[in-house]
KESELO-955668 format. One line per field, with one value per residue: residue number from 1; residue in three letters; chain; x, y, z of N, C-alpha, C in turn. Coordinates in steps of 0.001 Angstrom, whole numbers, plus 500000, padded with zeros to 6 digits. Layout:
N
resi <- c(NUM/...)
resn <- c(ALA/...)
chain <- c(A/...)
n_x <- c(X/...)
n_y <- c(Y/...)
n_z <- c(Z/...)
ca_x <- c(X/...)
ca_y <- c(Y/...)
ca_z <- c(Z/...)
c_x <- c(X/...)
c_y <- c(Y/...)
c_z <- c(Z/...)
This chain:
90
resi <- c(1/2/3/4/5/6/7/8/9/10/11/12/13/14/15/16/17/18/19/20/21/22/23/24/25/26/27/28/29/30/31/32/33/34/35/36/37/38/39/40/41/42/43/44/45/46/47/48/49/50/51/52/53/54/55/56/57/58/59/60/61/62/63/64/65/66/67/68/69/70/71/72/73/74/75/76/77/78/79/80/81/82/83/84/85/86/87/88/89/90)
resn <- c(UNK/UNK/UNK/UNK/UNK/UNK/UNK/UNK/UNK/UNK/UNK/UNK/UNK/UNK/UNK/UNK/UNK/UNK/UNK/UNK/UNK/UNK/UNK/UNK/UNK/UNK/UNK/UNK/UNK/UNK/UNK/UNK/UNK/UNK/UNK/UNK/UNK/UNK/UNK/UNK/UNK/UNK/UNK/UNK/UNK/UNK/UNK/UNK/UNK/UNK/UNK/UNK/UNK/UNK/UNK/UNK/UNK/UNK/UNK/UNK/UNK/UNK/UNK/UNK/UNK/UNK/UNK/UNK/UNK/UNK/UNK/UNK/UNK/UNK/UNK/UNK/UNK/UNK/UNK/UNK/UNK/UNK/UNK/UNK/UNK/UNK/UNK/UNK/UNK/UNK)
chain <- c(A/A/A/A/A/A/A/A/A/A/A/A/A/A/A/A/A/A/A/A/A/A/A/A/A/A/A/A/A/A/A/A/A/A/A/A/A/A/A/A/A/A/A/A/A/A/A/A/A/A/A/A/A/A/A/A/A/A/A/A/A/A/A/A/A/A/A/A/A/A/A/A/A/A/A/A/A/A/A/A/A/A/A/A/A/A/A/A/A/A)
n_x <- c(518566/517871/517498/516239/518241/516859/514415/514586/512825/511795/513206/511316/511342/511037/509688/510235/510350/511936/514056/515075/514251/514434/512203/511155/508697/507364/508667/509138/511184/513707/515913/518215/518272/521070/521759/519497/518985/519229/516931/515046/512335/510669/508251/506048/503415/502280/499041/498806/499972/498154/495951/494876/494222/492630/491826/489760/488247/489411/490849/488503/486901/488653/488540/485690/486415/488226/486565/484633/485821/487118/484122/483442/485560/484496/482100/482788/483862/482430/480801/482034/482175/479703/479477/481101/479612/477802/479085/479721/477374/476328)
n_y <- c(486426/487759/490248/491237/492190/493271/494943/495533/494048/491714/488479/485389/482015/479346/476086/474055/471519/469225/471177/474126/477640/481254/483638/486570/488608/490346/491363/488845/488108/484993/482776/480240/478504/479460/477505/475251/474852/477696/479139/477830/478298/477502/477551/477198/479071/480469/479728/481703/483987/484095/485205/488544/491801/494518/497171/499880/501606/503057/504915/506774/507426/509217/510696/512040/513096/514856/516512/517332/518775/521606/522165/523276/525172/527072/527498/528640/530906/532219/533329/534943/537026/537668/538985/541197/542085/542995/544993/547162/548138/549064)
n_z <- c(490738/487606/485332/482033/479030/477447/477819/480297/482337/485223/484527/484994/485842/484422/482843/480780/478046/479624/480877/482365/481285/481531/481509/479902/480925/479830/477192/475569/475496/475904/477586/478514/481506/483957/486120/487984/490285/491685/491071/492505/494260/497474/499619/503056/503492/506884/509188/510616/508975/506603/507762/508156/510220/509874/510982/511511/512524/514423/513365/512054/514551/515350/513619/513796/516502/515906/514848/516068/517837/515896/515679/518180/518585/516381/517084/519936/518734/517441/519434/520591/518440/518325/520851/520772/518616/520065/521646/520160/519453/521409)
ca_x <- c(517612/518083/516730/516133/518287/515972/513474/514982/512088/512372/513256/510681/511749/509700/510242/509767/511093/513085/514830/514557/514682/514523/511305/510721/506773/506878/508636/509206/512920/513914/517584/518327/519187/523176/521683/518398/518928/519023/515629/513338/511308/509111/508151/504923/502603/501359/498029/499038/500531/497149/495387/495240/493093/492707/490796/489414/487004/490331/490742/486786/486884/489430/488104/485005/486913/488659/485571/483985/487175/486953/483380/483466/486164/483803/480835/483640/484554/480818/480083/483043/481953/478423/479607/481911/478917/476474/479237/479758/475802/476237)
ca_y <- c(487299/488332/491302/491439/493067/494286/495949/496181/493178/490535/487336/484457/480993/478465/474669/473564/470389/469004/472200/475458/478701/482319/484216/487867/488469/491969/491339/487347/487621/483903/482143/478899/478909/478619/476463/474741/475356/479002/479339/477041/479033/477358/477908/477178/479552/479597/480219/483552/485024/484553/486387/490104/492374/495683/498307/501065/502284/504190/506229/507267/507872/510246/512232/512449/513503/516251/517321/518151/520246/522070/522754/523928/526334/527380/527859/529798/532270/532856/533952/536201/537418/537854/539867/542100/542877/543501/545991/547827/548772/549892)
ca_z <- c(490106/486827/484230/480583/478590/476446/478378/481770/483013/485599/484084/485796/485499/483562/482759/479340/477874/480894/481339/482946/481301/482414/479939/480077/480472/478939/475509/475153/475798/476385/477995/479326/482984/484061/487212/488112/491494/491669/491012/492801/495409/498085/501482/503724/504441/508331/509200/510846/507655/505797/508048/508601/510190/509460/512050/510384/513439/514881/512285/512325/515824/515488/512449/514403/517841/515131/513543/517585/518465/515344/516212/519702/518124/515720/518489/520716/517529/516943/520759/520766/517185/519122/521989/520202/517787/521045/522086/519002/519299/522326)
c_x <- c(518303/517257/517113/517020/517929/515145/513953/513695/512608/512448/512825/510999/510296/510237/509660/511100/511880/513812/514099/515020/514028/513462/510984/509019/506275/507346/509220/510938/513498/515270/517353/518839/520288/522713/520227/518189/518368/517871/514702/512993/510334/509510/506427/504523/501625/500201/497686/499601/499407/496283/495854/494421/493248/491677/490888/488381/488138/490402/489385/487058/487787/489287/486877/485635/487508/487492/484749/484790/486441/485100/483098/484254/485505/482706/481891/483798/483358/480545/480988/482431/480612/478830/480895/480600/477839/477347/479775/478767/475128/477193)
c_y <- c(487946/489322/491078/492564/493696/495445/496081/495023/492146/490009/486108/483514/480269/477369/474591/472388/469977/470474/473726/476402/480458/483499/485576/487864/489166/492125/489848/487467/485946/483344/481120/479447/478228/476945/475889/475079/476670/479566/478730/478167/478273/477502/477341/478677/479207/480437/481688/484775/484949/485014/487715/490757/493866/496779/499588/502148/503290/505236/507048/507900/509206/511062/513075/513100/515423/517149/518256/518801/520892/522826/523866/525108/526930/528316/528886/531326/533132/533503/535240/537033/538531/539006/541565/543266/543950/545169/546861/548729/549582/551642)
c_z <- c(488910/485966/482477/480218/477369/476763/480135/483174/483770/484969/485276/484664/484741/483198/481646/478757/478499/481329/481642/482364/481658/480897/480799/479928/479567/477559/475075/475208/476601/476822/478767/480616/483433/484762/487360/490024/492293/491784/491529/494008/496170/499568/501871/503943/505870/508090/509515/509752/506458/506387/508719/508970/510526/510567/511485/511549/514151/514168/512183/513531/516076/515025/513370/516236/516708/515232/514906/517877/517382/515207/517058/519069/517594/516636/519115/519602/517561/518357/520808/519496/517712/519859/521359/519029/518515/521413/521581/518698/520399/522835)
């Protein structure tokens, strides 16, 4: 892995006329590469690494489990609020 020293950018490989060299994306900085080797990249993807699944109903469930506490607290404050006012008048 190398960087540009111009702008501090990766340098991604690229093949042009039989040979491989190493081009900046962000300001056209161009160099031949030492090796050909160095740079190839491949692999398989399996079927389990292109899918993903994401559950989003936990998170819900929980805001809504919050949001009923924070209620009930609410309701509790107000009765006490209530009974404190009844015996204030009395």
């Amino acid at each position: 892995m190398e960087f540009c020293p111009k702008c501090g950018s990766l340098l991604v490989p690229v093949s042009s006329e039989g040979k491989t060299y190493l081009v900046c994306r962000k300001c056209g900085y161009k160099k031949e590469a030492s090796s050909k080797k160095g740079y190839m990249v491949r692999g398989e993807v399996t079927e389990d690494k292109k899918e993903k699944l994401l559950v989003v109903e936990g998170i819900r469930n929980r805001e809504k489990e919050k949001i009923e506490e924070e209620r009930e607290i609410i309701k509790e404050y107000y009765e006490v609020f209530l009974e404190s006012m009844e015996s204030e008048e009395e």
